[in-house]
Structure formats: structure tokens, C-alpha cells
C-alpha positions in Angstrom: 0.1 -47.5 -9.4 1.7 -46.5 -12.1 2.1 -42.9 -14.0 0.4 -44.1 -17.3 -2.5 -46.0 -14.7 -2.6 -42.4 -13.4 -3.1 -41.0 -16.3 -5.5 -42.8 -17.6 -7.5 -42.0 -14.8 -7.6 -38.1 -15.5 -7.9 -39.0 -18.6 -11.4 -40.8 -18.4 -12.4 -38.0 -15.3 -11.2 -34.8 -17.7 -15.1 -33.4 -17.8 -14.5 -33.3 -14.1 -11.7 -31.7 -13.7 -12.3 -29.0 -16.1 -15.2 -28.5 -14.1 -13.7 -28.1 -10.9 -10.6 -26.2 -12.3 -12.9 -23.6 -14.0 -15.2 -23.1 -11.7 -12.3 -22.6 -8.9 -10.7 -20.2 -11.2 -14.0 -18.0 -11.6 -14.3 -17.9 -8.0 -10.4 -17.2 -6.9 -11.1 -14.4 -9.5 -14.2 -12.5 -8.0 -12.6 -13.4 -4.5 -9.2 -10.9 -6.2 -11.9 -8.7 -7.0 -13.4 -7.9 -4.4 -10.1 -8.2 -2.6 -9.0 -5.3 -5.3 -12.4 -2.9 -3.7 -12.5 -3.2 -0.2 -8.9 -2.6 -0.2 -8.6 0.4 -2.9 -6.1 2.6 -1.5 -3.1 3.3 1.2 -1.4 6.2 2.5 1.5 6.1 4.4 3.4 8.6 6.7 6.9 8.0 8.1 7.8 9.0 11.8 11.0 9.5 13.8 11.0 8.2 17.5 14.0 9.2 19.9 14.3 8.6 23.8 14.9 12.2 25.2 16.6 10.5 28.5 19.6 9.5 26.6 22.1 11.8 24.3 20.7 11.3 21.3 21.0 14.0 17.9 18.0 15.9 19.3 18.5 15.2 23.0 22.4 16.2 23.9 25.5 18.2 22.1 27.6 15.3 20.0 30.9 16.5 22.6 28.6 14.9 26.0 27.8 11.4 24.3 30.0 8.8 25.2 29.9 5.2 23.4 28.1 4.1 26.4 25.3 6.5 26.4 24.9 6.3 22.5 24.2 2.9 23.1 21.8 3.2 25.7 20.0 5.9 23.3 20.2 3.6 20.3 18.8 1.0 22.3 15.9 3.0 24.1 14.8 4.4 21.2 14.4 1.5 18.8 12.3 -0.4 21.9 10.0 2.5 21.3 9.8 2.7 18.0 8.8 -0.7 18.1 5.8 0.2 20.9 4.7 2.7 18.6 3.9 0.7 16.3 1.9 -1.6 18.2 0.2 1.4 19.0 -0.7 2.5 16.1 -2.2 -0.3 15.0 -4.1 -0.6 18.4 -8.0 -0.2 18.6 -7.7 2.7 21.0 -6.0 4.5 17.6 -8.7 3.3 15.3 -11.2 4.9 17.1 -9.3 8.1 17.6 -8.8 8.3 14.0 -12.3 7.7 13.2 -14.0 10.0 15.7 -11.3 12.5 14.2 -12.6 11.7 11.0 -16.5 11.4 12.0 -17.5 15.3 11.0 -16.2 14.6 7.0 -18.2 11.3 6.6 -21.4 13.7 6.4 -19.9 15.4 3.4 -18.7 12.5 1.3 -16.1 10.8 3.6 -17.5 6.9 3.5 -16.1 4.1 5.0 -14.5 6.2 7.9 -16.3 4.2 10.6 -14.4 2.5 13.4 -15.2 -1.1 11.9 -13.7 0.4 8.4 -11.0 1.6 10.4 -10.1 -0.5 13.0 -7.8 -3.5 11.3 -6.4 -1.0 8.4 -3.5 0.0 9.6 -0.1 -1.7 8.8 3.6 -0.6 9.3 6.7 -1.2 9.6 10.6 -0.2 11.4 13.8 0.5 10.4 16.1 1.9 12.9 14.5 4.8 14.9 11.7 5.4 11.9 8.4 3.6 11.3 6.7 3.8 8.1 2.7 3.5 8.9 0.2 3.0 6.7 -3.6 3.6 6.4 -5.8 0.8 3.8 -9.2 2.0 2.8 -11.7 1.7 0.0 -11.7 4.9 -0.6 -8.7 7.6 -1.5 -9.9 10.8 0.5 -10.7 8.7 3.6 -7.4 6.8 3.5 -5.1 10.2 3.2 -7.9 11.7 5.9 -7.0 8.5 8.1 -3.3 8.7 7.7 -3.3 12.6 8.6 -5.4 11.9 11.9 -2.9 8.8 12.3 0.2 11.2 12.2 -1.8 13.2 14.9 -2.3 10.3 17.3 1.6 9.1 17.8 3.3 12.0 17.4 1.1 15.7 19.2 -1.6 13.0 20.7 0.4 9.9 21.8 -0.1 10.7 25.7 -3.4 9.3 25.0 -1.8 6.2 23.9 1.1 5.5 25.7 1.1 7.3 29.0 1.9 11.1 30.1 5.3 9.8 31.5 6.2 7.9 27.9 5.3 10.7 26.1 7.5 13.0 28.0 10.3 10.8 27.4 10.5 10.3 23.9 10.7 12.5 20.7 8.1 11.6 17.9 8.3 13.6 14.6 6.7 13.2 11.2 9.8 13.0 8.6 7.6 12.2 5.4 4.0 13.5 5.6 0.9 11.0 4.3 1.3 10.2 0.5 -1.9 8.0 -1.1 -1.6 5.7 -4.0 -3.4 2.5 -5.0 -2.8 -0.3 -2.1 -0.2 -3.1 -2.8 -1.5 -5.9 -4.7 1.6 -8.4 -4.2 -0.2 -10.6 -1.8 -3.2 -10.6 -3.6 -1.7 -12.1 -6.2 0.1 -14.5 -4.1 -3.2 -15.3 -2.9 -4.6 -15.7 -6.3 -2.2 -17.9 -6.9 -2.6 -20.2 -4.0 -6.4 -20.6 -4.7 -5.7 -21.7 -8.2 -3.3 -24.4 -7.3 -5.1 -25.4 -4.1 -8.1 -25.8 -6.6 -6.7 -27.7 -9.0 -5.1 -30.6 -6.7 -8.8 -30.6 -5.3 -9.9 -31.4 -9.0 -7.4 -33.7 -9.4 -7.7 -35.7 -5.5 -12.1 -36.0 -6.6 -11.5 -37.4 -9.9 -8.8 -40.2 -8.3 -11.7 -40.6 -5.6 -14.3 -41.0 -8.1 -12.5 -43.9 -10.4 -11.4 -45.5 -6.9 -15.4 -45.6 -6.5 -16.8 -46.2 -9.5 -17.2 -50.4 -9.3 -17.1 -50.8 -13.1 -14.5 -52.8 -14.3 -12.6 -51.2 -16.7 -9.3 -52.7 -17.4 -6.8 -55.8 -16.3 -6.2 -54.3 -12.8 -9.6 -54.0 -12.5 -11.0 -57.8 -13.4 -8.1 -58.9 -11.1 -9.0 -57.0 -8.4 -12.4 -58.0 -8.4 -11.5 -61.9 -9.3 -8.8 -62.3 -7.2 -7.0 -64.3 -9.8 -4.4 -63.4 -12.4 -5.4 -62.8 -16.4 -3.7 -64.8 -18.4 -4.4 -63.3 -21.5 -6.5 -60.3 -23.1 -7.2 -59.6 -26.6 
């Protein structure tokens, strides 16, 4: 099939695919909106991990550490760094942070349950520092989440990871909780995808349809249906 048979087709199926196009952007739209709410806002902390069994800038003098050693630090403390993340994000965490928060809900603290919690926390690692972050609807709860995160990996992480573990490494908060509206990058992205996934939809029923639709409408058509060539049209 040609590009001008294709054409034709969206052509005669337009009311269609206006339909389809508008009503997918309506929807894409109240789905960004609602993404927008539930998401609201994010505080994030930053944390330093080191291993305490290795020379490290807070473990040994700079004259002990040998190439070797510094290494084995380096090493050590990065594979933790990396564990407490997964931590962090963990459901034994979410429901530390929300029994932590629990007393505040009563006096204007919402969506601080472990089902508002549990899910909401994202991060990242560079080096021996993770940056974590707390997503909630609301601004109080998320910087209230965040603080009672910065509790559970660095004063309370025994809980988490083992007496033995905790003794082993250092874990310090280098850039306390800061709250601001919660990325909207991906939602857009999103957004995006739903637009363009709507409008090939649009444009796959109306090609259905025609292929359907048993009236003949043209020279392809007639020969289709007589199985024998026109020899001439007006």
C-alpha cells in the first residue's frame, strides 16, 4: 500500500482519530495530575559510609596506610555504601520511619502510614556517600520522614544491618534533610509516552476499521472484491 492509499485512509477515519487522540490526551493529563499529588514533595539527606577495619581518613593516621590497605578501605567501604542503600529503601526502614513518625500524624502529620511510606524512598551512590531521598504528598511528613531516615542508617542501623556491621563501619550525615517539590522529569517522560502510545493506537483502529468496512470505495477496492482488473474509471 502506498503513502497516498495511506493517507487517504486517515483521511476518511479523521473523526476517529481526533477522538481517540483527544480523549487519550485528557486522560494522560489527569493520570500527570494525579501523578503531580500523590507525589508532592522529596527531602533528601546525604550520608558518609567508611569501613572502620581498614585505614581510612577516619579510621587510621595518613603515615600507617599503605596502597594496599587504602585499597582494601576504598573497596570495603563502597560495598557498604551500596548495602546501605538497599537498606534504606528496605521495609524494615519504612516501618521504623513510620512508627517514628506515628505520634505527629495525630497533630496534622497525614500520609505518614507504613503503606505511605513503604515504597517512597529512593537514592543514590557516589563513592563512599549516598544521597537518600524521602517522596511524600505532603511537605512536613516528607522532611519528618527523611529526619527519622537519617536516624535509622546512621545512630540506628544495628537494627538493620547487624550489631557486628554496625561496629564495623562509620556512617555520618554530611548534608542534613532539605525538602523541595519532588522531580517531575519522569513524569513528563511518562506524559510523553502516553501521548505517542495513544496516538499510534488512533492511528492502528482507523487502518483496522477501513480494512473492515466492506464498502467499496475506490479501484483497489472493486478489484479486490472482483478479482479482475479495471480497465477504465471516469
Amino acid at each position: 500500500m502506498s503513502f497516498l492509499e495511506y493517507w487517504a485512509i486517515l483521511r476518511r477515519r479523521w473523526v476517529l482519530i481526533a477522538a481517540i487522540v483527544v480523549l487519550d490526551v485528557l486522560l494522560s493529563g489527569f493520570s500527570y495530575r494525579r501523578a503531580n499529588q500523590a507525589s508532592g514533595y522529596q527531602s533528601c539527606l546525604t550520608v558518609y559510609v567508611a569501613d572502620l577495619s581498614a585505614p581510612s581518613i577516619v579510621a587510621a593516621s595518613s603515615s600507617l596506610e599503605t596502597a594496599a590497605e587504602l585499597l582494601a578501605g576504598e573497596s570495603a567501604a563502597n560495598f557498604f555504601a551500596d548495602d546501605l542503600l538497599d537498606v534504606a529503601q528496605s521495609r524494615s526502614v519504612a516501618a521504623y520511619i513510620s512508627f517514628d513518625i506515628a505520634p505527629r500524624a495525630l497533630i496534622g502529620l497525614p500520609n505518614s502510614t507504613f503503606d505511605a511510606i513503604n515504597g517512597s524512598v529512593s537514592g543514590s551512590r557516589l563513592d563512599r556517600t549516598v544521597n537518600l531521598c524521602v517522596t511524600n504528598p505532603t511537605r512536613a511528613t516528607a522532611a519528618a520522614a527523611a529526619t527519622a531516615l537519617g536516624i535509622a542508617v546512621t545512630s540506628a542501623r544495628a537494627q538493620f544491618v547487624g550489631t557486628k556491621m554496625a561496629k564495623r563501619t562509620f556512617v555520618k550525615i554530611i548534608s542534613p534533610p532539605s525538602t523541595g517539590p519532588a522531580p517531575k522529569s519522569k513524569k513528563l517522560l511518562t506524559l510523553a509516552v502516553q501521548v505517542v502510545l495513544g496516538v499510534f493506537v488512533a492511528l492502528g483502529l482507523a487502518l483496522l476499521w477501513d480494512a473492515l468496512d466492506p464498502r467499496v470505495r475506490d479501484r483497489r477496492d472493486l478489484e479486490s472484491v472482483l478479482g479482475l482488473p479495471v480497465l477504465a474509471s471516469p
